[in-house]
C-alpha positions, 0 to 999 in steps of 0.5 A: 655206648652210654647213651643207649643204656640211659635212652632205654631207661628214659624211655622205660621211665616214660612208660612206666609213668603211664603205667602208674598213673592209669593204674593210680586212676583204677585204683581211685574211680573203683570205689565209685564203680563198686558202689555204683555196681551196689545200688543197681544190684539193690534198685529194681527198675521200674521195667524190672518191677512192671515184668515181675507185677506181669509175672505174678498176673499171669501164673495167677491166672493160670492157678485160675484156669487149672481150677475152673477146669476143676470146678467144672468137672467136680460140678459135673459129677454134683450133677451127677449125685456125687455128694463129694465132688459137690463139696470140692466144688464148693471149695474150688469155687472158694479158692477161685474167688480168693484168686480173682481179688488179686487180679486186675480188672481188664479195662473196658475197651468201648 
């Protein structure tokens, strides 16, 4: 009758070493996951950086072809005799310049 009470507590004993030994390596290695987990939150990729760099190109272009349509309807109306839509086309041709130093040249393909 003893021998099943002292066969439990053995076993019991040899599980919970496992237990504490995995549970002491957890404890141990989460520093280096934490920090490992910090210093990929804070780094951008260069994938990362080069989709964000497309991002921006793109929006910029499309600022640029919401204002060309603009300038050309306002040169339109110039045509026409509008004196105002003559100085907002002026300032539309302004701001379209601005727009296209901050886009890349596409490379010549020839």
């Amino acid at each position: 009758m003893r021998a099943l009470p002292v066969f439990t507590v053995s076993i019991a004993a040899l599980s919970l070493s496992g237990c504490l030994a995995r549970t002491a390596v957890d404890v141990v290695t989460a520093p280096v996951r934490v920090g490992a987990k910090a210093v990929d939150l804070a780094t951008t990729s260069q994938s990362e950086a080069d989709e964000k760099r497309g991002r921006d190109i793109r929006k910029r272009e499309e600022e640029l072809g919401k204002l060309e349509r603009k300038y050309d309807k306002q040169i339109a109306e110039c045509r026409e005799g509008d004196d105002d839509a003559c100085d907002e086309a002026q300032e539309s041709y302004a701001e379209m310049q601005a727009i296209l130093r901050t886009i890349p040249a596409e490379p010549d393909t020839n």
